[in-house]
Each structure stands twice: as structure tokens, then as C-alpha cells.
Gaussian input, Z-matrix of N, CA and C with variables (Angstrom, degrees):
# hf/3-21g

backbone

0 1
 N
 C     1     B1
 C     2     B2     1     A1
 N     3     B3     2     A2     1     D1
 C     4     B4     3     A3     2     D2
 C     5     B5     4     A4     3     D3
 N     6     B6     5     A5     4     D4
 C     7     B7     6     A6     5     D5
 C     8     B8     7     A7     6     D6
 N     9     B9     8     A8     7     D7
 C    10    B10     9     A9     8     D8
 C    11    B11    10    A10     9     D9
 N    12    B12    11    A11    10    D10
 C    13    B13    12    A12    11    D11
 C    14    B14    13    A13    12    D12
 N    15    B15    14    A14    13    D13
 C    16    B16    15    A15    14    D14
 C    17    B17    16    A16    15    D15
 N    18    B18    17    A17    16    D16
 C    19    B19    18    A18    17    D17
 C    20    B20    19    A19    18    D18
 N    21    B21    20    A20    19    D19
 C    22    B22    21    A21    20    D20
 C    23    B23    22    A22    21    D21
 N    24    B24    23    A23    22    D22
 C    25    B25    24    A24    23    D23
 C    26    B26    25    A25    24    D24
 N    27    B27    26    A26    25    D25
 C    28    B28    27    A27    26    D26
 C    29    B29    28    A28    27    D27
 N    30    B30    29    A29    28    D28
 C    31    B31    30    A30    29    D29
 C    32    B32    31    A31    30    D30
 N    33    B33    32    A32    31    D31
 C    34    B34    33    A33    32    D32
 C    35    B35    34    A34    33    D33
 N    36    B36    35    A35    34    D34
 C    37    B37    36    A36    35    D35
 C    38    B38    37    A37    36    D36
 N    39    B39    38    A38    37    D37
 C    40    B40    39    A39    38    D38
 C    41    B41    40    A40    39    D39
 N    42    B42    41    A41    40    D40
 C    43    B43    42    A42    41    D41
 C    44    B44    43    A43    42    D42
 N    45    B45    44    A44    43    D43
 C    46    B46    45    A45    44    D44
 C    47    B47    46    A46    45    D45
 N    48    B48    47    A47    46    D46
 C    49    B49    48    A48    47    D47
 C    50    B50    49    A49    48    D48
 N    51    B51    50    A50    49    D49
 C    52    B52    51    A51    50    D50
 C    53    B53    52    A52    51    D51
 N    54    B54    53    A53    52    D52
 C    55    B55    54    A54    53    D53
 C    56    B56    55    A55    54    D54
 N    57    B57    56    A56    55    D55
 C    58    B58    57    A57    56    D56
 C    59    B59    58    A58    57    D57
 N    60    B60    59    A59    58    D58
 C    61    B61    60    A60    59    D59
 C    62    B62    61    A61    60    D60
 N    63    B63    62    A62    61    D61
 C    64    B64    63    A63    62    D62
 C    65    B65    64    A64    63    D63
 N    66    B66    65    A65    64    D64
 C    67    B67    66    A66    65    D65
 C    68    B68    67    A67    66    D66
 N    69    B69    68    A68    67    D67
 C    70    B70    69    A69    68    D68
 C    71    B71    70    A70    69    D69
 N    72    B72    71    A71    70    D70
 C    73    B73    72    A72    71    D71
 C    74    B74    73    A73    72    D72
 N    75    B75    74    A74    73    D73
 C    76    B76    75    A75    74    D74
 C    77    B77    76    A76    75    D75
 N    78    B78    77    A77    76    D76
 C    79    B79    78    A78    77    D77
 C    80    B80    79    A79    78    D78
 N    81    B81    80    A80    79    D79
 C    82    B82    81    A81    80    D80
 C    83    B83    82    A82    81    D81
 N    84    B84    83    A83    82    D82
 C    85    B85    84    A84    83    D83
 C    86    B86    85    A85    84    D84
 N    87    B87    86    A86    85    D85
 C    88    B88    87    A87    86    D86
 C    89    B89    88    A88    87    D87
 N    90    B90    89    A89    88    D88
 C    91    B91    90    A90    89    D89
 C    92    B92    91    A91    90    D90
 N    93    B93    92    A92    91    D91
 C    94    B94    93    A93    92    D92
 C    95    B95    94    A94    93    D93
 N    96    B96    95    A95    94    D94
 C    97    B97    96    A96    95    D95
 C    98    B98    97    A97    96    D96
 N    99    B99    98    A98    97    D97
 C   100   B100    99    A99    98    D98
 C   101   B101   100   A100    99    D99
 N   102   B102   101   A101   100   D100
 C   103   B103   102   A102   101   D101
 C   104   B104   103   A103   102   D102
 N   105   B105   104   A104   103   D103
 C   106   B106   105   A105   104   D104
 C   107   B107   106   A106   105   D105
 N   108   B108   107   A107   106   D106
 C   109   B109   108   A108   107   D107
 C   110   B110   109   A109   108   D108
 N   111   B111   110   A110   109   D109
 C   112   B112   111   A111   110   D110
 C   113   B113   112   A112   111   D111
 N   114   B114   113   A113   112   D112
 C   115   B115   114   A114   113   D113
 C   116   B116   115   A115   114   D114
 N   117   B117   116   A116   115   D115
 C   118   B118   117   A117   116   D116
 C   119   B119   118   A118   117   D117
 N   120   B120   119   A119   118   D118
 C   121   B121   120   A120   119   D119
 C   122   B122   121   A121   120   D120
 N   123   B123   122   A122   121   D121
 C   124   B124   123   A123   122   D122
 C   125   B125   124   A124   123   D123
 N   126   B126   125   A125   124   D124
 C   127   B127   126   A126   125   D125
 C   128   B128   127   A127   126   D126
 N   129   B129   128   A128   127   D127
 C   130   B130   129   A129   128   D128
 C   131   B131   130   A130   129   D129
 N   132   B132   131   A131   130   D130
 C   133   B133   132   A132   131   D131
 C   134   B134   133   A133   132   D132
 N   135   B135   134   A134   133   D133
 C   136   B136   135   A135   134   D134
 C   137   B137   136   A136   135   D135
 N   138   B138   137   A137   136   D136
 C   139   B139   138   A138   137   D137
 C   140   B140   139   A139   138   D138
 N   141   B141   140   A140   139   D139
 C   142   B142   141   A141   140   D140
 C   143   B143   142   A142   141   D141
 N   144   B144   143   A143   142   D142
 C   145   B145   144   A144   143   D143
 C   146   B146   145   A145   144   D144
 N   147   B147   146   A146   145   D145
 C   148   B148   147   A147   146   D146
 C   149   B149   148   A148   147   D147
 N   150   B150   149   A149   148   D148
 C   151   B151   150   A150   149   D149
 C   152   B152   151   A151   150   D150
 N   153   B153   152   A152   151   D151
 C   154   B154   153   A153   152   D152
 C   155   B155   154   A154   153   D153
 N   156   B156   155   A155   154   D154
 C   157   B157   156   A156   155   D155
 C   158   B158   157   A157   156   D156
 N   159   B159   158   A158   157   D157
 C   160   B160   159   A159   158   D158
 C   161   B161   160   A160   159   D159
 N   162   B162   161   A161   160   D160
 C   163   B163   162   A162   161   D161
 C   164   B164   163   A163   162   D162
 N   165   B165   164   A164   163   D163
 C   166   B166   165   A165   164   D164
 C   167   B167   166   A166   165   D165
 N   168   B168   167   A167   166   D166
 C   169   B169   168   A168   167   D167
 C   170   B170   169   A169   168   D168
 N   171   B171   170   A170   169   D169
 C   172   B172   171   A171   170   D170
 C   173   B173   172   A172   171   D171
 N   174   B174   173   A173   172   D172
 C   175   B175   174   A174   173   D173
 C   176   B176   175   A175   174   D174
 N   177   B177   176   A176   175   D175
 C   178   B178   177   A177   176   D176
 C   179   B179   178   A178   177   D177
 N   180   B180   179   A179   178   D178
 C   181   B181   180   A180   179   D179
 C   182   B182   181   A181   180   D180
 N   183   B183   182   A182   181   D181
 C   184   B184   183   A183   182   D182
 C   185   B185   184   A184   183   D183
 N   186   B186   185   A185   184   D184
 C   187   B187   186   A186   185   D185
 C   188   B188   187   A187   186   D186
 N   189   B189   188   A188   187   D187
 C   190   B190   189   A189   188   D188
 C   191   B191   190   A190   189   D189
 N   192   B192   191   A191   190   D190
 C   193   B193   192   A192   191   D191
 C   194   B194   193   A193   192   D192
 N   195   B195   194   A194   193   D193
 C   196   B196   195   A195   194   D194
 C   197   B197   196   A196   195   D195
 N   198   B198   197   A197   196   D196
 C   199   B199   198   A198   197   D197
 C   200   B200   199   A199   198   D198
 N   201   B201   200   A200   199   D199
 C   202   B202   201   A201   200   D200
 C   203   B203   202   A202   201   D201
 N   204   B204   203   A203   202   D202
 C   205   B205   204   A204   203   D203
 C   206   B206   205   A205   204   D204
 N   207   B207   206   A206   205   D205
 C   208   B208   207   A207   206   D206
 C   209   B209   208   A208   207   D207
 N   210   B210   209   A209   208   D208
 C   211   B211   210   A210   209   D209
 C   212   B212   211   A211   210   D210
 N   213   B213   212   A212   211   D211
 C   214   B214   213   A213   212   D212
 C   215   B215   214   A214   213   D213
 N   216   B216   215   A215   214   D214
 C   217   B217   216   A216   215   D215
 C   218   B218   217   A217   216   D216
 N   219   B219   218   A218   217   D217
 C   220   B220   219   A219   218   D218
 C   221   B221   220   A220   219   D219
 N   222   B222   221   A221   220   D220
 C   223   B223   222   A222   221   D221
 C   224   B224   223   A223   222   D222
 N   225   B225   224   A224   223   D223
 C   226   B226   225   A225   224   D224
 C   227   B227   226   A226   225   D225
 N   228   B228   227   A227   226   D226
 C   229   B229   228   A228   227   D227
 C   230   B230   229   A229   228   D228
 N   231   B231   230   A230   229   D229
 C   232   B232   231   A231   230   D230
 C   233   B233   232   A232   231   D231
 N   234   B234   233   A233   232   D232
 C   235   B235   234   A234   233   D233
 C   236   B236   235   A235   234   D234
 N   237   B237   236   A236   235   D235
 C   238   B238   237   A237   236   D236
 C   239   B239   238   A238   237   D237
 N   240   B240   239   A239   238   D238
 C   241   B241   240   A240   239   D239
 C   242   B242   241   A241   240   D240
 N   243   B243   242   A242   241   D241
 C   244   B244   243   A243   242   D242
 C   245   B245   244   A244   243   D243
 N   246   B246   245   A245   244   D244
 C   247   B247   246   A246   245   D245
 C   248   B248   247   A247   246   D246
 N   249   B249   248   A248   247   D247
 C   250   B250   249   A249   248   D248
 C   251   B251   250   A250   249   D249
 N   252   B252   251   A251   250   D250
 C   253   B253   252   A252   251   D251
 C   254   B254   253   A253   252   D252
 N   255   B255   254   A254   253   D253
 C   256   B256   255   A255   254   D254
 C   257   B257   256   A256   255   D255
 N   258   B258   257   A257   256   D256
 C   259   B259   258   A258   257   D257
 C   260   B260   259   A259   258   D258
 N   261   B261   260   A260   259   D259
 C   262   B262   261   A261   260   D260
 C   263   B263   262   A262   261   D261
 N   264   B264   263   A263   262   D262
 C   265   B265   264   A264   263   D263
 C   266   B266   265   A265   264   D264
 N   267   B267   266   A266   265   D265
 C   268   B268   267   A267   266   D266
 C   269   B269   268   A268   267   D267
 N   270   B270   269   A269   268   D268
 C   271   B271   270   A270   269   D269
 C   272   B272   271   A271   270   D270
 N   273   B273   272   A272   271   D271
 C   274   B274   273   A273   272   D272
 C   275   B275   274   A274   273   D273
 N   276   B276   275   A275   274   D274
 C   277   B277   276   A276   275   D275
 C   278   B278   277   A277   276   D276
 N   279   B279   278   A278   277   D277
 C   280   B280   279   A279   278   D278
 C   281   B281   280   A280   279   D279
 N   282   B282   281   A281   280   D280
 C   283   B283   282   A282   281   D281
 C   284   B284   283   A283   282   D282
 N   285   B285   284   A284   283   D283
 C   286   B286   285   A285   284   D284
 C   287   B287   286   A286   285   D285
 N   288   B288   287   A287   286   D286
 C   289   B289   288   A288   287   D287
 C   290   B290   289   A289   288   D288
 N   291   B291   290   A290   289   D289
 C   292   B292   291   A291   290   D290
 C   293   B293   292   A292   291   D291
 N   294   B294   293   A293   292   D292
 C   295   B295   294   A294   293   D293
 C   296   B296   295   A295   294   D294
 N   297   B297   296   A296   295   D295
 C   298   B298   297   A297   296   D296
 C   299   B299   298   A298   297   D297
 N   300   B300   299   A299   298   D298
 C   301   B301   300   A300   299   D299
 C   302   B302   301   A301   300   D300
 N   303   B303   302   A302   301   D301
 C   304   B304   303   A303   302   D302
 C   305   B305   304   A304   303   D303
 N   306   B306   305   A305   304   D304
 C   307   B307   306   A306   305   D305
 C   308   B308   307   A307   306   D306
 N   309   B309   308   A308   307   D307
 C   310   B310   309   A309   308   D308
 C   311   B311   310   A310   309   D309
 N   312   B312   311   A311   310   D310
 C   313   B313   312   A312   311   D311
 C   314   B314   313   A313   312   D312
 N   315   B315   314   A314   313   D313
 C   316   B316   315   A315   314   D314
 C   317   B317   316   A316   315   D315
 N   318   B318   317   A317   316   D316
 C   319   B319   318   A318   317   D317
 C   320   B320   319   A319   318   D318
 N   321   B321   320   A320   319   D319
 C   322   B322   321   A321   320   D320
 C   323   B323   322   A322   321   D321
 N   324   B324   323   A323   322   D322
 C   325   B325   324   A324   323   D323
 C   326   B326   325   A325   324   D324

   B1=1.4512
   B2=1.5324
   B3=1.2436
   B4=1.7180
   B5=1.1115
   B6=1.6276
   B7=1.6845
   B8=1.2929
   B9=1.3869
   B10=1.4156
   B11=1.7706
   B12=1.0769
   B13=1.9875
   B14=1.8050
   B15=1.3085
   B16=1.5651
   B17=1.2532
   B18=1.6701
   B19=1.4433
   B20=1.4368
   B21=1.5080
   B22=1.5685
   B23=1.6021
   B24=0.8777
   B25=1.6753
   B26=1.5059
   B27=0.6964
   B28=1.7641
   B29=2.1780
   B30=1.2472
   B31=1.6028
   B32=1.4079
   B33=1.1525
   B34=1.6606
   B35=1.7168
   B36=1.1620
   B37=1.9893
   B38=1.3604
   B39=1.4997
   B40=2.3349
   B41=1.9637
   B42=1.6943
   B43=1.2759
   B44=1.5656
   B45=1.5210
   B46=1.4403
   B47=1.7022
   B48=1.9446
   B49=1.7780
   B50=1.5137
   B51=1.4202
   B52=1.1596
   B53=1.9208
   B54=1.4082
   B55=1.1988
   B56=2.2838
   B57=1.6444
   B58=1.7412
   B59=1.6941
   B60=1.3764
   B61=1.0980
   B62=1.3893
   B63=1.0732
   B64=1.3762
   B65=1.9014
   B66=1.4263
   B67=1.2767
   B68=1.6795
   B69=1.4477
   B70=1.5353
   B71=1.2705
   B72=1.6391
   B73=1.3234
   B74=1.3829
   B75=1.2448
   B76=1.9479
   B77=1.2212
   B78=1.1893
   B79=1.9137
   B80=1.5877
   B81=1.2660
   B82=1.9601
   B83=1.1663
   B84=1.5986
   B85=1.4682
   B86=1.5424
   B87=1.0755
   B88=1.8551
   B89=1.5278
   B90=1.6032
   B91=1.2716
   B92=1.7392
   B93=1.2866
   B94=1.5590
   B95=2.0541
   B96=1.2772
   B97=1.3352
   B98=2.2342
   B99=1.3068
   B100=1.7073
   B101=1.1166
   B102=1.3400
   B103=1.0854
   B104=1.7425
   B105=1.3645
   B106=1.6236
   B107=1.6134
   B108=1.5243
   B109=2.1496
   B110=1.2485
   B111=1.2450
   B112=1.7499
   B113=1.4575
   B114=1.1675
   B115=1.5710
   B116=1.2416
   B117=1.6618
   B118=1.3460
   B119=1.3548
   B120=1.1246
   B121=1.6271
   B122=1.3763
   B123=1.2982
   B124=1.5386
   B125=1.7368
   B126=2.0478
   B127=1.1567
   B128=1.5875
   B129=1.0603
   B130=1.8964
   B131=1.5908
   B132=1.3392
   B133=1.5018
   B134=1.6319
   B135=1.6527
   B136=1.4798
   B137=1.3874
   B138=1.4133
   B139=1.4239
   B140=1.4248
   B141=1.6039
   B142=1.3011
   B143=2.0760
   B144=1.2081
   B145=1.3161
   B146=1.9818
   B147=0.8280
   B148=1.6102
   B149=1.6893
   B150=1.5383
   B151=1.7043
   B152=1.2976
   B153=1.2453
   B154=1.8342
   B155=1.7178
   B156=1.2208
   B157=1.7292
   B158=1.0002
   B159=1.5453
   B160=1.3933
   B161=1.4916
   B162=1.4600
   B163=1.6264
   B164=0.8142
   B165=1.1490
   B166=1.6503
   B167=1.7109
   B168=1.3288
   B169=1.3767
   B170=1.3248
   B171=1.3093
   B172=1.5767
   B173=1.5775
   B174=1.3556
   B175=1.2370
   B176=1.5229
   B177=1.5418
   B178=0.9402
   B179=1.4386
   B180=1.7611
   B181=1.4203
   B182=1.3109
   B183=1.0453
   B184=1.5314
   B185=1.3272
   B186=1.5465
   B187=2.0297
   B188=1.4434
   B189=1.4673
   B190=1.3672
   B191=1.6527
   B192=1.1400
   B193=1.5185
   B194=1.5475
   B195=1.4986
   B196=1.0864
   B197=1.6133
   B198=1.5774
   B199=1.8361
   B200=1.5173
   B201=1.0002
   B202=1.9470
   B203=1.7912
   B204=1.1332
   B205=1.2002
   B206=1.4427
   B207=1.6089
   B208=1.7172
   B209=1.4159
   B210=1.4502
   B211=1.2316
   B212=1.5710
   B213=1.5822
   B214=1.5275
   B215=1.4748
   B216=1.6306
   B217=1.5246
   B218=2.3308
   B219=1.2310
   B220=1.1099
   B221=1.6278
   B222=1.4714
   B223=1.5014
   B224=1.9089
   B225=1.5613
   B226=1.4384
   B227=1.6305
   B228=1.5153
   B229=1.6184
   B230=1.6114
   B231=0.9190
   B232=1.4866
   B233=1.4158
   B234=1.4545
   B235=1.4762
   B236=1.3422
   B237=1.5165
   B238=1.3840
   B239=1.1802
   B240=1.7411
   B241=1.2355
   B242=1.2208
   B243=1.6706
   B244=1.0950
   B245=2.0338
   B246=1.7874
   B247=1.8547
   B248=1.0864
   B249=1.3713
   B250=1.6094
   B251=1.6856
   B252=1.3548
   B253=1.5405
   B254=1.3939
   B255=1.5171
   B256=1.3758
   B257=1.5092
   B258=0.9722
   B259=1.7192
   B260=1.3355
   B261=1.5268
   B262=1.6032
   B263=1.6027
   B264=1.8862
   B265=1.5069
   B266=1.5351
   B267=1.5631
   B268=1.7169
   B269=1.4723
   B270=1.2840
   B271=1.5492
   B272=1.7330
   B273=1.4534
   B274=0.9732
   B275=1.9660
   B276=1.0440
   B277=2.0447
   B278=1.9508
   B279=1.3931
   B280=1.1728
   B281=1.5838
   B282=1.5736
   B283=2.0532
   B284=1.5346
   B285=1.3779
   B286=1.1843
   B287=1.7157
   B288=1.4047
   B289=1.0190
   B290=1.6132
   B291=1.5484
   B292=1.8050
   B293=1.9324
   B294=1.2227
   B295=1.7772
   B296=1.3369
   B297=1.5159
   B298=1.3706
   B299=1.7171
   B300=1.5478
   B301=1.9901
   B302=1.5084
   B303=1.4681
   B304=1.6095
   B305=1.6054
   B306=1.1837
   B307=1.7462
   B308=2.1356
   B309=1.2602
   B310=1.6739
   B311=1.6971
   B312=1.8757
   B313=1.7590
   B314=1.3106
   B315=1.2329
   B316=1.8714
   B317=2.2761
   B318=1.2037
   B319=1.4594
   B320=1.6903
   B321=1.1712
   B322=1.5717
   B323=1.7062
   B324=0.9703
   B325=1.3824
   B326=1.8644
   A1=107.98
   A2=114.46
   A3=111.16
   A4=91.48
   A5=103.85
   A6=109.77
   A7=135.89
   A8=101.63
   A9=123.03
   A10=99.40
   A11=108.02
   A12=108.55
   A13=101.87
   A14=112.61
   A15=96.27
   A16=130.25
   A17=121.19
   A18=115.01
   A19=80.54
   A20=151.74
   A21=126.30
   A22=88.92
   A23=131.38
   A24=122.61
   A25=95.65
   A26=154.37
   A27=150.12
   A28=107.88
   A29=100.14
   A30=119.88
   A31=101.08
   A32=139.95
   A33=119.57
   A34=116.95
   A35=98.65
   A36=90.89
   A37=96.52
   A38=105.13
   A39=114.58
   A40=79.44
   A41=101.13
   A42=110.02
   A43=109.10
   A44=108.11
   A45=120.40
   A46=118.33
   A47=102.05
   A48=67.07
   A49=107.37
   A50=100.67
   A51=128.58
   A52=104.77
   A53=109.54
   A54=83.33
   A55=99.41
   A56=85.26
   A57=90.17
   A58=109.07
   A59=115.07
   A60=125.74
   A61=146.13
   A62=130.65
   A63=132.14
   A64=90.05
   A65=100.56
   A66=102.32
   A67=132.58
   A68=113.42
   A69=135.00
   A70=99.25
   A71=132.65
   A72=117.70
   A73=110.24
   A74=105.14
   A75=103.23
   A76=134.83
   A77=93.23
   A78=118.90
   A79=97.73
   A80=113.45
   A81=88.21
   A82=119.82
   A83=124.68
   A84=112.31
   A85=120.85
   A86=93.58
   A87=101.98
   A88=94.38
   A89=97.83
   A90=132.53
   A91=88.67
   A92=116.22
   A93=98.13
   A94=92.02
   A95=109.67
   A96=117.30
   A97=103.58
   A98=99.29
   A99=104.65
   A100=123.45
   A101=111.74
   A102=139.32
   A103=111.93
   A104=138.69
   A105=119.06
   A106=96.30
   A107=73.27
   A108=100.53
   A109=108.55
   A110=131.72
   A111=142.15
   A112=107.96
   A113=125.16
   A114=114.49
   A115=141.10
   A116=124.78
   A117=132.82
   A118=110.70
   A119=119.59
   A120=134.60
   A121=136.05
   A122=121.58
   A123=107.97
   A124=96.64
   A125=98.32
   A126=95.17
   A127=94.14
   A128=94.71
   A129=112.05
   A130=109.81
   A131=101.49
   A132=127.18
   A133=113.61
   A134=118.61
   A135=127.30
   A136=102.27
   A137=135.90
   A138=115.56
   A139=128.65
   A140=123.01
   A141=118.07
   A142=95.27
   A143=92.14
   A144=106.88
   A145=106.95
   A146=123.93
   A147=129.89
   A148=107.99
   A149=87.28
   A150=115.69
   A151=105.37
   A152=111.47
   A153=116.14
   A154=95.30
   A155=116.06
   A156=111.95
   A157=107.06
   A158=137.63
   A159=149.77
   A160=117.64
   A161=130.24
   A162=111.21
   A163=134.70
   A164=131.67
   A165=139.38
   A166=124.31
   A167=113.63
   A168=103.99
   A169=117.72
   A170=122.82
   A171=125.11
   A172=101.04
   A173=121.39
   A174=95.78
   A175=128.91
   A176=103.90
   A177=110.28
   A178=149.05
   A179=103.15
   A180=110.25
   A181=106.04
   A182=130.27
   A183=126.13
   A184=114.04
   A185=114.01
   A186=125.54
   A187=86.31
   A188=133.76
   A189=109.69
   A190=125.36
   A191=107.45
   A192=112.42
   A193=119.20
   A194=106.98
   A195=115.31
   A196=130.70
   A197=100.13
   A198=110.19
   A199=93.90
   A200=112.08
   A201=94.96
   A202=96.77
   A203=121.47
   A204=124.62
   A205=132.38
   A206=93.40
   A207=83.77
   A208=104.19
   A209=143.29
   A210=127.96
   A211=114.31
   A212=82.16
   A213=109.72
   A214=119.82
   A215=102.88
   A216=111.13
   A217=94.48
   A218=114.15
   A219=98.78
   A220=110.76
   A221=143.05
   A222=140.73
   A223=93.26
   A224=103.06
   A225=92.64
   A226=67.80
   A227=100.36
   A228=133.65
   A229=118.57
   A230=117.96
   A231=129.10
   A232=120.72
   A233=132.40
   A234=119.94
   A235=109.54
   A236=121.94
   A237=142.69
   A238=112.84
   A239=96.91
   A240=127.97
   A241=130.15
   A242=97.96
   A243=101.82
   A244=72.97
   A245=89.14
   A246=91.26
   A247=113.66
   A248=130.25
   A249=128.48
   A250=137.30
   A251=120.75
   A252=109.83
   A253=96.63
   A254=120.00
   A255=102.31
   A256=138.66
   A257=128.81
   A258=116.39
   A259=124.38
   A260=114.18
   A261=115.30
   A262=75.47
   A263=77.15
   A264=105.19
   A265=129.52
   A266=91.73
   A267=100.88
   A268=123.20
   A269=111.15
   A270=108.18
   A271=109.44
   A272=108.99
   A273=124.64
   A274=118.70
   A275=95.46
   A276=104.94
   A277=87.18
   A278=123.88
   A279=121.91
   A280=127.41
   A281=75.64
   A282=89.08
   A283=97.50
   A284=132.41
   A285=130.54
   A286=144.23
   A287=101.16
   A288=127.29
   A289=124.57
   A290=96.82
   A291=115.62
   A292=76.37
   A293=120.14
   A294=123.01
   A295=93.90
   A296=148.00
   A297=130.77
   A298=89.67
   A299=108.13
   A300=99.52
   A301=96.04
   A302=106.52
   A303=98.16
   A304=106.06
   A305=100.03
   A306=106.54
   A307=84.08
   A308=94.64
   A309=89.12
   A310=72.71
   A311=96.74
   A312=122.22
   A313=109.57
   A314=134.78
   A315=127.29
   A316=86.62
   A317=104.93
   A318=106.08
   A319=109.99
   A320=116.35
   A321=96.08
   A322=119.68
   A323=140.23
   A324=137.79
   A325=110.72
   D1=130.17
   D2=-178.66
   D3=-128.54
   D4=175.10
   D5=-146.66
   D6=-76.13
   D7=-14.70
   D8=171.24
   D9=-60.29
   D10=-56.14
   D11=179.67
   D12=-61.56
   D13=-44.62
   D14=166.49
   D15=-58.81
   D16=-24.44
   D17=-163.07
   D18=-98.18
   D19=-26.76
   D20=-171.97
   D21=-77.88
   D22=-54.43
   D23=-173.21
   D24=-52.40
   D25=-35.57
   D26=-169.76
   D27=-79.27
   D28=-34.19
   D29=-149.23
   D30=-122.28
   D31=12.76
   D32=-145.04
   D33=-53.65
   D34=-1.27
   D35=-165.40
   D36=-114.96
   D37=7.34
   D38=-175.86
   D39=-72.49
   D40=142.43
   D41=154.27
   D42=-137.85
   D43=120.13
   D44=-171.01
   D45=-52.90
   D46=132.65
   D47=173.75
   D48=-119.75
   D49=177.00
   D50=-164.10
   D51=-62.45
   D52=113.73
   D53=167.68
   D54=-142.18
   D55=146.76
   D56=-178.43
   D57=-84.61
   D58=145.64
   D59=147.32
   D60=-130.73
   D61=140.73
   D62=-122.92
   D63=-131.20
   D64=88.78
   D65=166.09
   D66=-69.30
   D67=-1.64
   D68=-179.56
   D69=-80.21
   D70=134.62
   D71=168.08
   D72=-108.74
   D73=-8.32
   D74=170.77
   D75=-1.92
   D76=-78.15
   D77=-179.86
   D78=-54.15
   D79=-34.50
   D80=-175.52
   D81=-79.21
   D82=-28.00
   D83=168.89
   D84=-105.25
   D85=155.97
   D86=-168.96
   D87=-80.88
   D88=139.59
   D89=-163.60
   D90=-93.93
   D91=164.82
   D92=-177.36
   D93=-168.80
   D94=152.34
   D95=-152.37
   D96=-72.52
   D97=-50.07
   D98=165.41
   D99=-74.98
   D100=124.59
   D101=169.15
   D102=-17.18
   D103=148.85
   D104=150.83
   D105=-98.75
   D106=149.73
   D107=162.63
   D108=-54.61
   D109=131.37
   D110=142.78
   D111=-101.40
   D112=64.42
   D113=148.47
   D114=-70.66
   D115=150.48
   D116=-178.91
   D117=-108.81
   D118=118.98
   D119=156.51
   D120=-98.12
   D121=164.38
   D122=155.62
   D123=-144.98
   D124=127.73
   D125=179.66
   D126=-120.98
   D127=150.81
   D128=-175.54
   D129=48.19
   D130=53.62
   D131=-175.27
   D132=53.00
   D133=12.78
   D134=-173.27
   D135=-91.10
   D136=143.55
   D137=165.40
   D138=-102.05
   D139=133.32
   D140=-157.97
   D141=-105.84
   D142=-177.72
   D143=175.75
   D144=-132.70
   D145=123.58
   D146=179.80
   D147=-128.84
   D148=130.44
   D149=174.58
   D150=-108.08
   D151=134.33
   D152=-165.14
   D153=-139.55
   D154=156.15
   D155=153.16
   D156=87.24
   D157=28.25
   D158=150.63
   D159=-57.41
   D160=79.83
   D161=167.25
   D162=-70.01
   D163=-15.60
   D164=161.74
   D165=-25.76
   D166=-163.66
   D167=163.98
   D168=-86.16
   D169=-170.87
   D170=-178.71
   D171=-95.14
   D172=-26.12
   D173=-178.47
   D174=-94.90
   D175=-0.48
   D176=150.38
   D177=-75.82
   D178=-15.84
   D179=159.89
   D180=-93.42
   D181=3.75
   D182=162.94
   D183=-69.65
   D184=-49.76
   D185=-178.45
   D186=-63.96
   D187=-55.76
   D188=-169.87
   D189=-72.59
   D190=-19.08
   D191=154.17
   D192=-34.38
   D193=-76.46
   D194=170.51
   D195=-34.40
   D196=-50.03
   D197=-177.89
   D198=-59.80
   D199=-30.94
   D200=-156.22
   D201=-85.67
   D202=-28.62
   D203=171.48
   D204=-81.58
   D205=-15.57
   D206=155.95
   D207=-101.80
   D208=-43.82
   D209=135.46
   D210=44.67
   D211=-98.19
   D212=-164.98
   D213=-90.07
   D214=4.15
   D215=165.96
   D216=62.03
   D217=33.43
   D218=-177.24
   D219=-128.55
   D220=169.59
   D221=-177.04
   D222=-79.11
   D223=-179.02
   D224=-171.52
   D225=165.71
   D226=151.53
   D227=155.58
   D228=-112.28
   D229=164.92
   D230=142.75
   D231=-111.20
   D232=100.91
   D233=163.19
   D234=-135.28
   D235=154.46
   D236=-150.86
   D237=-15.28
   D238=89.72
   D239=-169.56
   D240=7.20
   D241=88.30
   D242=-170.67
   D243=-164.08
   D244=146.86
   D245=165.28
   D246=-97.37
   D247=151.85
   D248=166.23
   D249=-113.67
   D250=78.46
   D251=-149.27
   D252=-84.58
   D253=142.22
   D254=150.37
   D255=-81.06
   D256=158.39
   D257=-152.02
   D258=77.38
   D259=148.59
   D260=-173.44
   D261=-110.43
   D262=110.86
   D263=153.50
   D264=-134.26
   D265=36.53
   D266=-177.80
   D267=-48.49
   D268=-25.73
   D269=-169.14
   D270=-83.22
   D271=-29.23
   D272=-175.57
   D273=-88.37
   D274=-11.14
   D275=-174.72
   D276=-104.32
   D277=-33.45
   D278=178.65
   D279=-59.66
   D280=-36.09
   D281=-175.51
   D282=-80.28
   D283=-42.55
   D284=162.22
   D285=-50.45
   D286=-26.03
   D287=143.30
   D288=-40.03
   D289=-61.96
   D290=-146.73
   D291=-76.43
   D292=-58.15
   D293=-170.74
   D294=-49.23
   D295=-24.90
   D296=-160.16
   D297=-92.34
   D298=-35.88
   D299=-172.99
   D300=117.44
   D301=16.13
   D302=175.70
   D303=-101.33
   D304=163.91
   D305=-166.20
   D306=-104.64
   D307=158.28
   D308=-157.25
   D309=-158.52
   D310=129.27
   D311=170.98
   D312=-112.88
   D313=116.56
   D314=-168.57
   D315=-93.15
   D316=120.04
   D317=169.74
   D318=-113.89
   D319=105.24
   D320=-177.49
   D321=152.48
   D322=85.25
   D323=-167.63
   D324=-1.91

């Protein structure tokens, strides 16, 4: 018996409701006509990855901060607007990018 058969034996007159979820995250951030920056660095001989050129709001490049960093299972900042991954993972934040509908410029050896 799994729990769904326990909670109608517990509830009998409960009727479940319907609810959608929307595994696409598209629609929440604004799509926007320029391209963003993917640059490669290395600071204190470490190499970073930087996203630049977001017009949107901030908190929306903030939620996308986040996706690409759990994503990529990697640390990362946000500061004046700009993303910060650690690791050169341009090929990989690009392709992620391109699936969200963002237009993506690689600048940078």
C-alpha cells in the first residue's frame, strides 16, 4: 500500500487537485535582442568564465546565475552585472544559453 492508498483511507471525501508544471524556464526570463558576453579569463592564474550584457532585470540574471551553476555543479558570483563561473566552461554555459533562446558571443581565446 503506498501513500496515496493511505491518504484516501485516512481522507475519503479529499479530492486531489490538479496542478501543471512547467519544466521550460523560458517564459520567466526576458529574452532580449544582443547577444550576452562569454568571456575567458584567468585571475590569480585560476580560470574564470564571465557573462556580461544582460538587459533585463537583475533578478533575473541573478535566477539565471544560479541555473548555470547548479547546471554545471560549479561556484560562481554575481557582481555588477556581470556572472562569474569558476572554470572555463564556455562551450558548455553557451549550449545552455542557446536551449534557453539566448543569442550567446564567445569573446576571448
Amino acid at each position: 500500500m503506498d501513500l496515496k492508498d493511505q491518504l484516501k483511507n485516512l481522507f475519503p471525501d479529499h479530492v486531489p487537485e490538479i496542478t501543471e508544471h512547467h519544466n521550460n524556464d523560458q517564459n520567466d526570463l526576458w529574452l532580449q535582442d544582443d547577444p550576452i558576453i562569454c568571456k575567458y579569463e584567468k585571475r590569480k592564474g585560476k580560470p574564470i568564465t564571465i557573462l556580461e550584457g544582460y538587459t533585463g532585470a537583475t533578478q533575473d540574471f541573478k535566477k539565471l546565475a544560479k541555473e548555470l551553476k547548479t547546471a554545471l555543479s560549479v561556484g560562481g558570483s554575481f557582481k555588477d552585472d556581470k556572472i562569474i563561473i569558476q572554470g572555463d566552461y564556455r562551450e558548455k554555459i553557451m549550449e545552455i544559453l542557446k536551449d534557453k533562446g539566448f543569442q550567446v558571443k564567445r569573446v576571448g581565446g
